[in-house]
C-alpha positions as CSV (number, residue, x, y, z in Angstrom):
1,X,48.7,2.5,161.5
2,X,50.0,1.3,157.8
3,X,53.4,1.5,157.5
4,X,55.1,2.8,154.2
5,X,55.4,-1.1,152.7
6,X,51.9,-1.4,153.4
7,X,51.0,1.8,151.6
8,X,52.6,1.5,148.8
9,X,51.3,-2.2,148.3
10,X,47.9,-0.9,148.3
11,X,48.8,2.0,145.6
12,X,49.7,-0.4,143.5
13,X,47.1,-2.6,144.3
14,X,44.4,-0.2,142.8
15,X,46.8,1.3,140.2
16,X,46.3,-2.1,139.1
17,X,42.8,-2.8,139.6
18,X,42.0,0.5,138.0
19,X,44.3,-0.4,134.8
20,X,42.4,-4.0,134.5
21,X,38.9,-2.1,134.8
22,X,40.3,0.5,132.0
23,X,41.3,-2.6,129.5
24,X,38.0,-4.4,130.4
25,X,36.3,-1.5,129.0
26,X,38.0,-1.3,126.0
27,X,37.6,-5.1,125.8
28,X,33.9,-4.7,126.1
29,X,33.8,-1.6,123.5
30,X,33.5,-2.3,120.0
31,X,32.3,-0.8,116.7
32,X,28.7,-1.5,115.4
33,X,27.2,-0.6,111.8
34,X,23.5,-0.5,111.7
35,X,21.7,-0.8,108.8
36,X,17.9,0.0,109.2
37,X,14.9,0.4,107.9
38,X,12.8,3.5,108.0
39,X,9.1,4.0,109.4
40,X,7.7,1.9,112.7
41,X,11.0,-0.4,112.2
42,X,13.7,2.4,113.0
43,X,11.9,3.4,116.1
44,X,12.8,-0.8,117.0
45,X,15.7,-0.9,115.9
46,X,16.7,2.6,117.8
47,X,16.2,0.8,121.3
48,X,19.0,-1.3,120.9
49,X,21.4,1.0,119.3
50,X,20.6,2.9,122.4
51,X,21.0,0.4,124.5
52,X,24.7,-0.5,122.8
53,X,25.8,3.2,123.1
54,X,24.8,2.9,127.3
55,X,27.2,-0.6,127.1
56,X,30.1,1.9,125.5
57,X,30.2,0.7,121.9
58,X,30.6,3.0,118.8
59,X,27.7,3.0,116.8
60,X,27.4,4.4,112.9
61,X,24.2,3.9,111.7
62,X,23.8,4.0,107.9
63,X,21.1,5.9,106.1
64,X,20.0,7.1,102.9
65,X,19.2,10.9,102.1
66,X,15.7,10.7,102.0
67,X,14.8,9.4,105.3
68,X,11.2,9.6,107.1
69,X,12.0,8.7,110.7
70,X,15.9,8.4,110.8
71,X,17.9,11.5,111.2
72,X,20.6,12.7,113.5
73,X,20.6,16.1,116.2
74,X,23.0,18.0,117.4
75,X,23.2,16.2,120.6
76,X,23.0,12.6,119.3
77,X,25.9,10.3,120.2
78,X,25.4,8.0,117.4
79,X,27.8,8.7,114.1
80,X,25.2,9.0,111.0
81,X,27.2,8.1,107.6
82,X,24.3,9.6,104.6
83,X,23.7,7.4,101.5
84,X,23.4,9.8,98.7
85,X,19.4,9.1,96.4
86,X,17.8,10.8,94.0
87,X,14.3,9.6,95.2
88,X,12.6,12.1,97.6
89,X,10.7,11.5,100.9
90,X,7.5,11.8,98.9
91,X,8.3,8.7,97.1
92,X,8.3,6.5,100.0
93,X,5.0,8.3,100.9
94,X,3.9,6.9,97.8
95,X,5.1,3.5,97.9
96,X,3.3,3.7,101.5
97,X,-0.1,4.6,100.2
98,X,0.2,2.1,97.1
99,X,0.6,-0.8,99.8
100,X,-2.4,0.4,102.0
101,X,-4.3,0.8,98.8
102,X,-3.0,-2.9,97.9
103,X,-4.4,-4.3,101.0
104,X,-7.9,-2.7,100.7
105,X,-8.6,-3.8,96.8
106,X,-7.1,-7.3,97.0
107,X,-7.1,-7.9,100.8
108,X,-6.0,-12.1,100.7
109,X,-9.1,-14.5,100.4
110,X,-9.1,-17.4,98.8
111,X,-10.7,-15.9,95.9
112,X,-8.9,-13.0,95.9
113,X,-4.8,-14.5,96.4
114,X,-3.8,-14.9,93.1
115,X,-4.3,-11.5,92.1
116,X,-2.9,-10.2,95.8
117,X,0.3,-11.6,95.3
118,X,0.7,-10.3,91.3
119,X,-0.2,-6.9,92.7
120,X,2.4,-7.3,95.6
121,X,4.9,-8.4,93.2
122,X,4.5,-5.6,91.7
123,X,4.4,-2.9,94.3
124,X,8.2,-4.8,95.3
125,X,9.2,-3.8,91.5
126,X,8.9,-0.5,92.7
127,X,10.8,-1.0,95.8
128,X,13.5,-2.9,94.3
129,X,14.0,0.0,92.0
130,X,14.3,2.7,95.4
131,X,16.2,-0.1,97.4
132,X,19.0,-0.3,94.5
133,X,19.6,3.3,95.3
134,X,20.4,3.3,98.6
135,X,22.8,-0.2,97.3
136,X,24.4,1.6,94.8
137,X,24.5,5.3,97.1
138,X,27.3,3.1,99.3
139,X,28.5,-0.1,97.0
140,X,29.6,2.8,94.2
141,X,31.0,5.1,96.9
142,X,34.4,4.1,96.7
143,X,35.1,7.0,99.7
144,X,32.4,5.9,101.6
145,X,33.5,2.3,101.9
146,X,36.9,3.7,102.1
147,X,35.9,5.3,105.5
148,X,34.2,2.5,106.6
149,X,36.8,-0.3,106.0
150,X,39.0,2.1,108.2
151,X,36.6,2.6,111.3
152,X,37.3,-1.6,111.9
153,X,33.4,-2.4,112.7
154,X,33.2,-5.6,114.7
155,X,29.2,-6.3,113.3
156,X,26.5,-5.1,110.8
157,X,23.2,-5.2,112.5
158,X,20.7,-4.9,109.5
159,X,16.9,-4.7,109.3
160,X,16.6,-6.9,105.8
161,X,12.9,-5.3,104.8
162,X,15.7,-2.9,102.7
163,X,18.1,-5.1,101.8
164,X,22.0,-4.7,100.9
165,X,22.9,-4.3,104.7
166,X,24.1,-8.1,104.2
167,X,26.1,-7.4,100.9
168,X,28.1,-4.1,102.9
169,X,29.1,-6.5,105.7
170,X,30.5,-8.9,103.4
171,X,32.2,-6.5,101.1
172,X,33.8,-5.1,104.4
173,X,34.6,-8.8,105.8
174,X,32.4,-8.4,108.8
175,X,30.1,-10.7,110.6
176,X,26.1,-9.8,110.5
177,X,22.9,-10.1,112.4
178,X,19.3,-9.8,111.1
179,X,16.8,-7.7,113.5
180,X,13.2,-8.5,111.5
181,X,9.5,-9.1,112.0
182,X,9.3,-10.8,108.5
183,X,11.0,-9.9,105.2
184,X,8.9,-8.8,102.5
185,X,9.8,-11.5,100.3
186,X,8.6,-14.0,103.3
187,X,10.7,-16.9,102.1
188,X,13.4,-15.7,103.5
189,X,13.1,-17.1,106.6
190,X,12.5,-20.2,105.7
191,X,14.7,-20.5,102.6
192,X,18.1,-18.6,103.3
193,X,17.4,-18.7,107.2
194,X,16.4,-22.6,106.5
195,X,13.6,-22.1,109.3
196,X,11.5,-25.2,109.5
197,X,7.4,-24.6,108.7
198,X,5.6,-27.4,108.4
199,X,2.6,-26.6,106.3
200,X,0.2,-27.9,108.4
201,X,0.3,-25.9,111.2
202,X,3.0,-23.4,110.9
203,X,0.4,-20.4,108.8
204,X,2.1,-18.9,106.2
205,X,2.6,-14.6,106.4
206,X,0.4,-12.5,105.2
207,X,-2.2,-15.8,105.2
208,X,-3.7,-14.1,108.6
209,X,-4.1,-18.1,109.6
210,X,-3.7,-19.1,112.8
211,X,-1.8,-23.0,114.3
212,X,-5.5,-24.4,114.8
213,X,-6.5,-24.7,110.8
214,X,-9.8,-26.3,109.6
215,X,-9.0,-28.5,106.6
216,X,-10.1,-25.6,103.8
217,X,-7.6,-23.5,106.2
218,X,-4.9,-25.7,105.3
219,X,-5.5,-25.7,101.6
220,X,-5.5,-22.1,101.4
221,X,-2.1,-22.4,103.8
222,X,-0.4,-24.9,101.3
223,X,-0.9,-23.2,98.3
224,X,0.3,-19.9,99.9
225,X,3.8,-21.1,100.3
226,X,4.7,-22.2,96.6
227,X,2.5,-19.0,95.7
228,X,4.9,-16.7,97.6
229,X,8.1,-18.4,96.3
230,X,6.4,-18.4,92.5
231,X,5.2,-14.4,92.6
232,X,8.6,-13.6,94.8
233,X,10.7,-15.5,91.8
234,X,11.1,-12.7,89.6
235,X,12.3,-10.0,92.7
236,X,14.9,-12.5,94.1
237,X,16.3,-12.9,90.2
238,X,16.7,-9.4,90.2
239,X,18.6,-9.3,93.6
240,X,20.6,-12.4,92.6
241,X,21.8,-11.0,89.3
242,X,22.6,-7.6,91.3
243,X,24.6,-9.1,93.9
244,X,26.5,-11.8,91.5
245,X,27.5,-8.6,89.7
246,X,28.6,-7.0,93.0
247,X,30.6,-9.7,94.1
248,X,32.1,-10.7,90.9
249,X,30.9,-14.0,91.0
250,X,27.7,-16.3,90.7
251,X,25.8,-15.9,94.2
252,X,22.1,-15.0,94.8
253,X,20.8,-13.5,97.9
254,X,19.8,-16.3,99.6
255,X,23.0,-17.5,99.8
256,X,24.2,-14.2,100.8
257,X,21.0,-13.7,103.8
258,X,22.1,-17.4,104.9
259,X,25.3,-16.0,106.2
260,X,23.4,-14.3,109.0
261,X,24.8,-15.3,112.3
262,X,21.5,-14.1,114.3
263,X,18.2,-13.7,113.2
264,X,16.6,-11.4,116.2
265,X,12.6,-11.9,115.6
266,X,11.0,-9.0,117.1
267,X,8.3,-11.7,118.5
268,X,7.9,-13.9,121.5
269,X,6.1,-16.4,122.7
270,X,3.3,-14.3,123.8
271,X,2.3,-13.8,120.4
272,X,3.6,-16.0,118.4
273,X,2.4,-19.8,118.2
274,X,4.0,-22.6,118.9
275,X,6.4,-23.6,116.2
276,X,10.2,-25.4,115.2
277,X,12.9,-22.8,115.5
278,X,16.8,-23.1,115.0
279,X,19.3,-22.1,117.2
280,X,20.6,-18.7,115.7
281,X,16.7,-17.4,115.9
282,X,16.0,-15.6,118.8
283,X,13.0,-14.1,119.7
284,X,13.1,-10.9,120.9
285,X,9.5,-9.2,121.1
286,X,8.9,-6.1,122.9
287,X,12.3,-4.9,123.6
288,X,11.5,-1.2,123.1
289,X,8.3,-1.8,125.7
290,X,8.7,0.2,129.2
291,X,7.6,1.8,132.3
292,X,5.2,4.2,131.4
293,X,5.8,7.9,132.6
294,X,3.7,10.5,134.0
295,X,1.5,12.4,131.1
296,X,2.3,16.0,130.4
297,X,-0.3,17.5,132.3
298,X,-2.9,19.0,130.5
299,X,-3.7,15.3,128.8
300,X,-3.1,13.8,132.6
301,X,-6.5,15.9,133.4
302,X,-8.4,15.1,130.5
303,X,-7.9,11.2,131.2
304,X,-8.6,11.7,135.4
305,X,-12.0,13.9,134.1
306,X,-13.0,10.3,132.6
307,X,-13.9,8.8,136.6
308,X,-14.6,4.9,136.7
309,X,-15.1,5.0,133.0
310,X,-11.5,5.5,132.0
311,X,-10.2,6.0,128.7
312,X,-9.9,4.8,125.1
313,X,-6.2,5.0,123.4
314,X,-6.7,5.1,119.6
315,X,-3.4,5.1,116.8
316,X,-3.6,4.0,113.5
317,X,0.3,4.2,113.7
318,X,3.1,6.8,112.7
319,X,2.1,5.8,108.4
320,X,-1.3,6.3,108.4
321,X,-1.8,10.4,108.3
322,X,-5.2,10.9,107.8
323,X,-8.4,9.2,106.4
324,X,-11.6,10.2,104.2
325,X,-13.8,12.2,105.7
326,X,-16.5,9.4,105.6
327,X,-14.1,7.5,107.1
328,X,-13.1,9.6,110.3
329,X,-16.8,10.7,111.2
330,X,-17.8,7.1,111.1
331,X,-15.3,6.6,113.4
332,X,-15.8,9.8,114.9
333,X,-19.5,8.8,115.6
334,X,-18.5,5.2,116.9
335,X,-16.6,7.3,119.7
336,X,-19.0,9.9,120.9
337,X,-21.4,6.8,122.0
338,X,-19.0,5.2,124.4
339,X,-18.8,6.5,128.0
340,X,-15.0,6.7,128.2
341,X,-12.5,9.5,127.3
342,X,-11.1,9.0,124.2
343,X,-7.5,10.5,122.9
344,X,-7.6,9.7,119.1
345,X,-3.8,10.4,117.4
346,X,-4.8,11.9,114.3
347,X,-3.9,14.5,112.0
348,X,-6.8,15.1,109.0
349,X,-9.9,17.6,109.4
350,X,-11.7,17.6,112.5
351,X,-14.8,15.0,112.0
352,X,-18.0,16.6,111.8
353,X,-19.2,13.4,114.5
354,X,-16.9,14.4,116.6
355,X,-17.9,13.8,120.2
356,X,-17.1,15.9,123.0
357,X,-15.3,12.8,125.0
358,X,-13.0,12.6,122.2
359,X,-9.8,14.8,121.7
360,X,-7.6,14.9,118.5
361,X,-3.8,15.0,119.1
362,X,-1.0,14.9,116.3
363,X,1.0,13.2,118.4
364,X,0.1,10.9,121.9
365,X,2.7,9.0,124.1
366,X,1.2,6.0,123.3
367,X,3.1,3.5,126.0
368,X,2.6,5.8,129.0
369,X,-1.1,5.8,127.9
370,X,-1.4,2.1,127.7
371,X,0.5,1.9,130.8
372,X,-2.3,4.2,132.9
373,X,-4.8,2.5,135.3
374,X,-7.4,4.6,133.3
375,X,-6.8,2.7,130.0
376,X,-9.5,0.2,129.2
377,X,-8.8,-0.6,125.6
378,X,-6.6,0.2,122.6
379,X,-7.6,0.7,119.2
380,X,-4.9,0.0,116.9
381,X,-4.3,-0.5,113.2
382,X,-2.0,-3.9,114.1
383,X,1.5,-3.0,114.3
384,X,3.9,-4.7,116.2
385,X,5.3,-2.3,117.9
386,X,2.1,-1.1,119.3
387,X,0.6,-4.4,119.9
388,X,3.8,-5.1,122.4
389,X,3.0,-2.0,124.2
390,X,-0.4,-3.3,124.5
391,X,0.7,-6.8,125.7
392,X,3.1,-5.3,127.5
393,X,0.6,-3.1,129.8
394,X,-2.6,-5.8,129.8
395,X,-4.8,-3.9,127.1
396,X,-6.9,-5.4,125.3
397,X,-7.4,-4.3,121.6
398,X,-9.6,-3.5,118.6
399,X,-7.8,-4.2,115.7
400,X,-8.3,-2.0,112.4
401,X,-5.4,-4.0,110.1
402,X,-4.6,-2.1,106.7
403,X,-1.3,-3.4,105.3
404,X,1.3,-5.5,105.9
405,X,2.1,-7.8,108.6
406,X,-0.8,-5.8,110.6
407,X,-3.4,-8.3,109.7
408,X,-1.5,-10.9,111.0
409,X,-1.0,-9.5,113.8
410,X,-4.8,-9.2,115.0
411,X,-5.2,-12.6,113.7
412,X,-2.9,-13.7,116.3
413,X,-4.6,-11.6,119.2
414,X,-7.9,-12.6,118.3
415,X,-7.3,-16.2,118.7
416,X,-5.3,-15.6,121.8
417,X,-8.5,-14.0,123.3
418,X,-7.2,-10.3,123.6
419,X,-8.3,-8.7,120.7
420,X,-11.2,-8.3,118.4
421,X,-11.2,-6.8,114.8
422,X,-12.9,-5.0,112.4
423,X,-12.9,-4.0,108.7
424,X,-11.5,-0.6,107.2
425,X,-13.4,-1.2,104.3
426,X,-17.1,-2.3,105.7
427,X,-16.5,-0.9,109.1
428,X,-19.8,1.1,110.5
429,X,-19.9,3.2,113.4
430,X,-21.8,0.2,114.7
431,X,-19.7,-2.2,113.9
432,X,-16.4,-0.6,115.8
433,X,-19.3,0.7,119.1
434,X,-20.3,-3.4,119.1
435,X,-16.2,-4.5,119.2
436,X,-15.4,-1.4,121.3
437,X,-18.1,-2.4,123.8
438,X,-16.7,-6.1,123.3
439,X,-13.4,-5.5,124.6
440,X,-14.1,-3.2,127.2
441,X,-17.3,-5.1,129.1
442,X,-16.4,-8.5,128.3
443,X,-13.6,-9.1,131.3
444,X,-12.1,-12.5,129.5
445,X,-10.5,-10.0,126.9
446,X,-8.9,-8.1,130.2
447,X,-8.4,-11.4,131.4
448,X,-6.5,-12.8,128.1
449,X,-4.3,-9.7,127.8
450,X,-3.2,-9.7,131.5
451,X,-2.0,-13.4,131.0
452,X,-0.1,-12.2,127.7
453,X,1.6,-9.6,129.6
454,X,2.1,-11.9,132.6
455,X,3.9,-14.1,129.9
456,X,6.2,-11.3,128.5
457,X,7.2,-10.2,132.2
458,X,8.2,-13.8,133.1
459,X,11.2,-14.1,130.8
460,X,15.1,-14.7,132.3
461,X,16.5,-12.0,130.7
462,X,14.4,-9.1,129.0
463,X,14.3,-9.1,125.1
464,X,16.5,-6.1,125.1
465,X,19.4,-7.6,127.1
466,X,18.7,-10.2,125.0
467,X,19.2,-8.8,121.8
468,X,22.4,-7.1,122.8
469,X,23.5,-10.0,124.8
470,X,23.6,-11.9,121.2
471,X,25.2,-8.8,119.0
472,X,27.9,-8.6,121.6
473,X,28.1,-12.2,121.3
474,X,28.9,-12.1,117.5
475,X,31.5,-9.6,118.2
476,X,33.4,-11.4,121.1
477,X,33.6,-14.6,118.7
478,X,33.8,-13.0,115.5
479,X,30.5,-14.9,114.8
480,X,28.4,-17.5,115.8
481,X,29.0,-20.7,113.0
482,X,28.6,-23.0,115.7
483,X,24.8,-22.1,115.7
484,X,24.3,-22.5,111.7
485,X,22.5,-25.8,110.6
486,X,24.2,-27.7,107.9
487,X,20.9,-27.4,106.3
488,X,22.9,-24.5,104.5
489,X,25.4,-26.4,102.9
490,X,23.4,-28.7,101.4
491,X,21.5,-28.3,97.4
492,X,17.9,-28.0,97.7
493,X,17.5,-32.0,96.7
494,X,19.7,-33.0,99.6
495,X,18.0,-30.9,102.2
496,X,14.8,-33.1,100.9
497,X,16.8,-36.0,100.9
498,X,16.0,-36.8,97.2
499,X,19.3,-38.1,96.2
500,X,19.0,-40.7,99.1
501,X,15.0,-41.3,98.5
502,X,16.2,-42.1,94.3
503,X,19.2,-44.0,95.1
504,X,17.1,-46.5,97.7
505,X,14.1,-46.4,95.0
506,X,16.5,-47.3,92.6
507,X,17.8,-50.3,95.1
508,X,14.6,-51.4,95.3
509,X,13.1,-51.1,91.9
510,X,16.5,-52.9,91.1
511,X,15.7,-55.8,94.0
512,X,12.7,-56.7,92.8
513,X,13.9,-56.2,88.8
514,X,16.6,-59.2,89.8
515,X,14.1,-60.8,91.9
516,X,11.7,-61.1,88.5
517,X,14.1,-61.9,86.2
518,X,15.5,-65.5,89.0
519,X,11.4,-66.0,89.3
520,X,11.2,-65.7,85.5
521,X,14.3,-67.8,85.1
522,X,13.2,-70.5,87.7
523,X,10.2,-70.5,86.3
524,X,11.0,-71.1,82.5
525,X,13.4,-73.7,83.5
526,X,10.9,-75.9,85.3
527,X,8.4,-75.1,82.9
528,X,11.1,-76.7,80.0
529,X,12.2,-79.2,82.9
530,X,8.5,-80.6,83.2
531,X,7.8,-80.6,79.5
532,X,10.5,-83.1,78.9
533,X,9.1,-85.6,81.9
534,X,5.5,-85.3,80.1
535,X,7.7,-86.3,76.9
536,X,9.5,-89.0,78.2
């Protein structure tokens, strides 16, 4: 029996406990601004806004009114503030198709470089002209950042492909974090992130180079660097002028990008190489990666009519609509000669080659496929998102790359032994049967994509608690300075040391100038002193 002391005690007791739980909670909860890119990247960047909303933040996720990918429902828990532009979706359908077409005339060879990065610089003319939109939809909305200088946000997380998310968090005194792959202009990484990359073995982007160069490799590596930062020049002097004017001062936007408290790499270890990172990069790959589900059941019969064979997954992503005619039934008759099932996400006119093991969807759940005991390879145009699913499951791949980071991206799964590729622009239907066949009988490809995904499993914390760990981290400190080199204080001639390397030059040219001028001295003198003994 309790007595009536006791009783009350123990009211109290989890009055207060329940009070303490109720403040930790609104500790814990904050306010967090997304700014994101459309496309493949919104569908990353999604997961973790998801994942913050499940942890009881706020989360207001800006977007402009032209979106392909981002766009809120009825039911959707996150607040959606709309940038007002006067470009339409089919512009960014353009720009998408000018970039594929880009990467099939002037795909980067040694021979062909020069004029890949003119004609990329500029494709990013064009984009700077649609990003400035979206800048000026929310910079010249003096209602807009009315509203959100009230709502208090504790972080900006901001995908820097469209850039301005950086320039917002300043102008509204908040601390920022980068979620990327790589920025277009890839020296931002290593210029306002101040990213170390030796030349040597550190393979530029877009360069599709791998850490194990041969020595032509590494002349084509080290003049894709100052190549990048020449064609880029001209698109960072428009950004730099734009945001001196915004901030009523001299900037540019590398100082501006070097503010970032994070940089969240949507990479790991299991594809990336080896190479020098700081210690506000983290590496996050695969953090919208999971358990596969059960298939909606008219497709689960399809891939259990395919026996021992199993089945083919095919995706040339969620850009790429359709193809040429000759195109699909070259794939189409690639396909009908393999003995496994094949579900081929694509929406242009039925192939004529069509073979009766293959089936056309306009859309496929693409991780729970990879995730099926049935799948024996994936053929994949290179994106990252879908080569983490593919790691993440143990598929090997056939890569078809066609723009963007997606050639690099087979590069580095071809020389870690799970992937082989093949050309969108030679490709024959033997040439994708010979790699198909390749991947699927050969078992060290199984082999190589089993230890990737053995890799990504085998991490302390998954990249998703990862990633959020490190936002919430910013908020709870109100940044992260603590983790920024010095290297971004410093002019670009004392990050090389070049004052120091002139002054000791100039010591020593100095040394041995004062050294001459005693030998000289000495030398006169006993030359004058032995004269007069041969007189004498």
């Amino acid at each position: 029996m309790f007595s009536i002391v006791d009783i009350t005690m123990r009211k109290k007791f989890v009055q207060l406990l329940v009070f303490n739980w109720t403040l930790t909670e609104i500790v814990l909860s904050g306010n967090v601004l997304i700014w994101p890119t459309d496309g493949s990247h919104w569908l990353n960047i999604k997961s973790i806004l998801e994942e913050l909303i499940q942890r009881n933040h706020n989360v207001t996720v800006l977007a402009s009114s032209a979106t392909l990918f981002i766009n809120s429902t009825p039911d959707s828990t996150v607040n959606f503030e709309e940038i007002p532009v006067s470009y339409k979706k089919s512009h960014i359908d353009s720009l998408i198709e000018h970039m594929i077409m880009l990467w099939i005339d002037h795909r980067p060879t040694p021979l062909t470089l020069w004029t890949f990065y003119k004609e990329l610089g500029k494709l990013l003319e064009t984009f700077f002209r649609i990003n400035v939109q979206i800048c000026d939809g929310i910079l010249n909305n003096p209602k807009l950042m009315a509203k959100l200088q009230k709502a208090s946000f504790d972080v900006l997380v901001a995908d820097p492909v469209t850039i301005c998310g950086d320039l917002v968090a300043v102008k509204l005194g908040i601390p920022f974090v980068y979620t990327l792959r790589f920025s277009p202009a890839s020296t931002v990484e290593r210029h306002c992130g101040q990213i170390p990359a030796p030349v040597a073995y550190v393979p530029a982007a877009l360069s599709e180079l791998t850490d194990q160069m041969t020595f032509g490799e590494r002349v084509k590596n080290t003049i894709s660097y100052p190549l990048q930062d020449y064609i880029f020049q001209s698109y960072w002097g428009e950004w730099d002028s734009y945001y001196s004017k915004v901030l009523g001062r001299p900037t540019t936007l590398c100082e501006i990008m070097g503010k970032a408290e994070i940089w969240l790499i949507r990479t790991y270890w299991d594809f990336e190489f080896p190479r020098p990172y700081l210690p506000n990069f983290e590496f996050v790959g695969g953090l919208h990666c999971n358990h596969s589900k059960p298939l909606p059941k008219e497709m689960e019969e399809f891939v259990q009519s395919s026996g021992e064979d199993g089945i083919v997954v095919f995706s040339l992503g969620s850009m790429v609509k359709n193809l040429t005619d000759e195109k699909a039934n070259i794939i189409a008759s690639a396909l009908a000669q393999i003995p496994q099932k094949v579900l081929w996400r694509y929406k242009g006119n039925k192939p004529a080659a069509l073979g009766a093991n293959t089936r056309l969807y306009d859309w496929i759940p693409q991780n729970d496929l990879l995730g099926h005991p049935k799948t024996k390879a994936f053929i994949t145009h290179g994106g990252t998102n879908g080569i983490y699913e593919a790691i993440y499951h143990g598929v090997p791949m056939v890569g078809i790359p066609m723009f963007a980071d997606q050639p690099d991206n087979i590069a580095h799964m071809k020389a870690k032994g799970a992937a082989v590729d093949v050309n969108m622009n030679t490709m024959t239907s033997a040439d994708l049967l010979n790699a198909l066949k390749t991947v699927i009988n050969e078992p060290s490809y199984k082999e190589n994509a089993m230890r990737l995904s053995s890799i990504h499993h085998d991490q302390p914390v998954k990249p998703l608690d990862r990633a959020v760990f490190w936002i919430e981290f910013v908020m709870r400190h109100k940044g992260a300075k603590h983790l920024r080199v010095a290297a971004h204080d410093l002019t670009w001639f004392q990050y090389h040391s070049l004052d120091v390397i002139g002054f000791l030059l100039a010591c020593i040219i100095s040394a041995m100038f004062l050294v001459t001028k005693c030998c000289l001295f000495f030398y006169k003198k006993f030359h004058k002193t032995e004269k007069k003994k041969k007189r004498e």
